[in-house]
N, C-alpha and C positions, 0 to 999 in steps of 0.2 A: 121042323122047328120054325117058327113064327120067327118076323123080325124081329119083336118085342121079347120071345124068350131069348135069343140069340145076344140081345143088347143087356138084357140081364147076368147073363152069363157070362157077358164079356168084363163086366159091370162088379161080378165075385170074383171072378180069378184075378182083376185088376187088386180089388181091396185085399184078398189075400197075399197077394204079394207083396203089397204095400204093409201089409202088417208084417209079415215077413224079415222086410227089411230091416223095418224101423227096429223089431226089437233084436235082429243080429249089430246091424248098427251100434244098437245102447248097448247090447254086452259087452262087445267090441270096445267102445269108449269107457265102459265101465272096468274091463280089464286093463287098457291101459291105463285107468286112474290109479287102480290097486299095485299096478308094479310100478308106477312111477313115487306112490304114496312111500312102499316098501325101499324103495330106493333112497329117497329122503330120510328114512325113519334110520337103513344103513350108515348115510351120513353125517349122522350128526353124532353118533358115536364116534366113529370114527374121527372128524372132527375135531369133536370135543378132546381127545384123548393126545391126537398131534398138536392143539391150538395150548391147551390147557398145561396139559405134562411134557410132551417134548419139548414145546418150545418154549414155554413162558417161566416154565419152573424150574426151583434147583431143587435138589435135596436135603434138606435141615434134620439135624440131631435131634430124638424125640425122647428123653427119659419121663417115665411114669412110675408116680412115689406115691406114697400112702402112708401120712403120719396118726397117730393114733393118740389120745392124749387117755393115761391109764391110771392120773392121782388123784379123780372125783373133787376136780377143782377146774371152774370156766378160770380160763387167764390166756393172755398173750404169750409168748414166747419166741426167743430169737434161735433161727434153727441154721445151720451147716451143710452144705454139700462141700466136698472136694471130688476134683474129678484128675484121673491121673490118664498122660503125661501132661508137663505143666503148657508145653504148647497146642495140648489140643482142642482147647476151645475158644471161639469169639462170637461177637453179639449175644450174649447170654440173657434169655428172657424166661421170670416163672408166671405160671398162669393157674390158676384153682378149674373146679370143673365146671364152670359159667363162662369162662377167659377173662374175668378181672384178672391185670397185669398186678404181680407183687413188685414191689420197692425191693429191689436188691443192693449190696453191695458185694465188689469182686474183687479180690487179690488175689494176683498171677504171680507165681514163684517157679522158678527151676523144675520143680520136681512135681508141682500140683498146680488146679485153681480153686483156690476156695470162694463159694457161694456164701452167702449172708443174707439171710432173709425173716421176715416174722410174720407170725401166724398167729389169729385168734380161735380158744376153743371153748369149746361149752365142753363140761365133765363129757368124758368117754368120746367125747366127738373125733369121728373119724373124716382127716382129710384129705383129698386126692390132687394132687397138681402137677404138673406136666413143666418140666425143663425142657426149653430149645436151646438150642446151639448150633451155628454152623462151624465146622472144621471135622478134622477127623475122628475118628471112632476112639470111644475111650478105653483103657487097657485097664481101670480102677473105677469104681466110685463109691466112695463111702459116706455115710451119715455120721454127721458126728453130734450126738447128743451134748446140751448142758450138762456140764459138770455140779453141777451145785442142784438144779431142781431133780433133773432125770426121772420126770413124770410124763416126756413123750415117747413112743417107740415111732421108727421107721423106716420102711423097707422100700428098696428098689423093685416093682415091679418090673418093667421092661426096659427096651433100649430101641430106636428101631429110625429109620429113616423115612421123612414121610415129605411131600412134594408140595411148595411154597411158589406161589405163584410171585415172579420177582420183578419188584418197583421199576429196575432196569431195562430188564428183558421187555417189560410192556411199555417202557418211553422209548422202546428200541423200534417195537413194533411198529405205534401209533406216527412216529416217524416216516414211514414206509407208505410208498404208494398202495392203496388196496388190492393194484391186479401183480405189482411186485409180490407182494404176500402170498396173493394165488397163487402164482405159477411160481413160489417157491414150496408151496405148498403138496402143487404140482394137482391139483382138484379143479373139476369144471363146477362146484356147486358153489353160490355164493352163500357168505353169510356175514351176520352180526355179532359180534360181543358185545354185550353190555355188563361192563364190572367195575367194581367203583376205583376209579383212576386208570383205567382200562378199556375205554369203548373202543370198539373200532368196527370199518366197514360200514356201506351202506345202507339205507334206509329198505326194509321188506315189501315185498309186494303187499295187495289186499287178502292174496289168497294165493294156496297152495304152499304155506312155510307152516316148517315143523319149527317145534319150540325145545330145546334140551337144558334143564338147570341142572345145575350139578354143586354140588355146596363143595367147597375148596378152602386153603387156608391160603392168605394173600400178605403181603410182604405191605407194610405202609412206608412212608416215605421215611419216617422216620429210622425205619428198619425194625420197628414191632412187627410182630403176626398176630391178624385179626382173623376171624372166623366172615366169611362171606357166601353169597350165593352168584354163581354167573351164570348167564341166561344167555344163551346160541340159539339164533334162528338160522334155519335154513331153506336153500331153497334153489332150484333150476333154473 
């Protein structure tokens, strides 16, 4: 073998191994991008679930009613709930299936609370709205039709508890230091909330954060429930 084949050869096996490397190297870095990626992607469920529902929320009373209007006449009408016992509800708000809040009026008695509210319908129109309430679980609830028209019917579909992200709990937060938060939290990942009256946490790197929205129902100051989206970044 010549010098010149010799410098050749030393010349391939060099570049071979450099090729070698390089693409062990990149799989190398490319795996650990995908389990670092997977890890993020862990945490923001996660997260979401402790930041959102454990911590932020309480539980609100959820009744789903469906009034029916059946005398082939559009009109308004003033329609009744009571809910038994008389101490079991407070902040009482109704909502149609858009979340326009209805105008109600409520009188608390011993034994009930009666609801008062009015609905507009076009002949046959059927309507769907949604009672909240916080307090305990009701042992009654009944509709109680106009005496005089009784050309609407309406029945209690459901009852059920569902989780209100609370005005309180988030000025509780926003108070707190951000690494207080983590390490109550008890998580090495950082992140963001952005929800309206609710931001918290530091600003995201350029790269390497997952992003989690999750549509939630949020407590306003007033003590309404609004429909909302909250948006969690995360990241290592």
């Amino acid at each position: 073998m010549t010098e010149v084949d010799f410098a050749i050869a030393i010349g391939i096996t060099i570049a071979i191994i450099s090729f070698i490397i390089f693409y062990a190297v990149g799989d190398f870095t490319e795996n650990i991008g995908m389990i670092r990626a997977d890890q993020l992607d862990s945490a923001k469920v996660s997260l979401s679930n402790q930041i959102l529902k454990d911590y932020l929320s309480d539980d609100v009373k959820k009744i789903e009613m469906m009034f029916e209007e059946i005398g082939n006449s559009s009109h308004s009408e003033s329609l009744k709930i009571s809910l038994e016992p008389g101490d079991v509800a407070d902040d009482i708000y109704i909502y149609d299936d858009e979340f326009n809040e209805k105008s109600t009026s409520i009188d608390e008695y011993s034994e009930n609370v009666t609801v008062v509210f009015s609905v507009s319908f076009s002949e046959y129109e059927k309507e769907y709205l949604s009672l909240f309430y916080r307090g305990n679980s009701t042992t009654k609830i009944n509709y109680e039709t106009n005496v005089i028209q009784k050309n609407i019917t309406g029945i209690i579909i459901s009852e059920s508890s569902v989780p209100v992200v609370s005005y309180e709990k988030c000025s509780d937060m926003m108070s707190m230091s951000f690494d207080d938060f983590k390490d109550e939290l008890k998580t090495d990942h950082y992140f963001q909330l952005q929800l309206t009256g609710c931001n918290f946490g530091p600003a995201p790197p350029d790269t390497d954060v997952v992003v989690h929205r999750v549509s939630v129902l949020r407590e306003d100051s007033d003590g309404s429930i609004v429909p909302d989206v909250a948006v969690l970044r995360v990241w290592l």
